[in-house]
C-alpha positions, 0 to 999 in steps of 0.5 A: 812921824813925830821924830822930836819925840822919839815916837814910833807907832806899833803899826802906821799906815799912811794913806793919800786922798784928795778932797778936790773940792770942799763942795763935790758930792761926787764920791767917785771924784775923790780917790786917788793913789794909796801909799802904805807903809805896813812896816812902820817904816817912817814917810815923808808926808811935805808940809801941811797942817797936822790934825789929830782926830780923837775921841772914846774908841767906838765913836767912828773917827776912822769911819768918819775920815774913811767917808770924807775921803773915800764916799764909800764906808759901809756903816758896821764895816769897821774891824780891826782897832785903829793903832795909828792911820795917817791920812794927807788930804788937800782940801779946798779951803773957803777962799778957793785954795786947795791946802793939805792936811795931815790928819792922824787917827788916832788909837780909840781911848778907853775909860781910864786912858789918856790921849799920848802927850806928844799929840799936844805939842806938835799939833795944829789942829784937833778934831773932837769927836764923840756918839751922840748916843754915849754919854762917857763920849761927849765927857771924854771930849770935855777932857780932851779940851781941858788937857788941850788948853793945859798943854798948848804952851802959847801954841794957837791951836784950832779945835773942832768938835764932831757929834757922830751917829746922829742916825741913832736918833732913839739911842740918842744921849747926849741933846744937841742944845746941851752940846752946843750950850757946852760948845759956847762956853769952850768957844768951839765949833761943834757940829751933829754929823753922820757917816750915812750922810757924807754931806754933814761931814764936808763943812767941818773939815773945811771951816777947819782948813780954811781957819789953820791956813789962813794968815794968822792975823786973820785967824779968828779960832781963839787960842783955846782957854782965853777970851776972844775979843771977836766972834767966838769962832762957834758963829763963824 
């Protein structure tokens, strides 16, 4: 899946959603057909947007992705280690277009790890994710924007940030102001969700679609590391 590179995943599962619309709290309404490729054979996903999800392991990336597009992930149902999952979801954007998404769930970082360097180059879109009740997380997160910055080569890149397990509330770690603080100051958009609440999870992932497939003149995501002459895209 990422042939420029070389790169070839232990183990790639690619699996097909649709989020027919950005607004629909009908999880029934949002299954559709599963393709899997349990072989590490490559697939050919068509065009869309690649996003990478990313973040300390734990945090609930694949719990995240697995509610969004299935409505149904059970809370501690989670087993295996992700190795890579790609999912395609076509999602209807703010200006009532359906635009799809390649979104890869990525292997979970450990202390010490770095995100694989490929990612950096052939991405459009990141999506940041860390616990609120993890400390380590929400820095590993400050780390991954860094490296992005460095690594974006000119490229125009979105990035979104996700506070997950906002249900942990006497866990928690990591404030929400300090977050958003942080957040001002990367000029990212960040958001407090929770996979027991599909609904704070619908919002991010459209802001982003809408903000990857709009035309570019019109983008308002700054490229990441420079001042934007607009509306920090955490107001948008």
């Amino acid at each position: 899946m990422w042939p420029r590179h070389g790169y070839r995943p232990e183990r790639c599962h690619f699996k097909e959603r649709i989020l027919f619309s950005a607004l629909d709290r009908h999880p029934a309404a949002l299954q559709v057909g599963l393709a899997s490729d349990t072989q590490g054979h490559w697939v050919a996903m068509g065009k869309g947007c690649k996003v990478v999800i990313c973040g300390l392991a734990s945090v609930g990336k694949t719990a995240i992705l697995e509610q969004l597009l299935y409505g149904n992930h059970t809370v501690g149902s989670e087993s295996n280690e992700t190795v890579e999952d790609v999912y395609v979801a076509s999602v209807e954007t703010d200006r009532g277009v359906k635009e799809q998404l390649r979104l890869y769930d990525t292997r979970g970082l450990h202390h010490g790890t770095d995100l694989p360097k490929h990612y950096y180059s052939v991405a459009d879109g990141f999506v940041l994710v860390y616990s609120v009740d993890s400390l380590e997380s929400f820095k590993k997160v400050d780390t991954l924007k860094k490296e992005i910055d460095k690594s974006r080569d000119k490229k125009e890149v979105a990035v979104i940030v996700l506070g997950n397990k906002t249900d942990l509330r006497e866990r928690r770690q990591v404030e929400a102001e300090v977050a958003q603080g942080w957040a001002r100051g990367e000029k990212v958009k960040l958001w407090e969700v929770s996979v027991t609440e599909r609904s704070s999870l619908i919002e991010p992932f459209t802001v982003l679609t809408s903000r990857l497939t709009q035309p570019q003149s019109k983008s308002s995501f700054p490229l990441p590391g420079r001042k934007s002459k607009g509306t920090p895209s955490n107001d948008i």
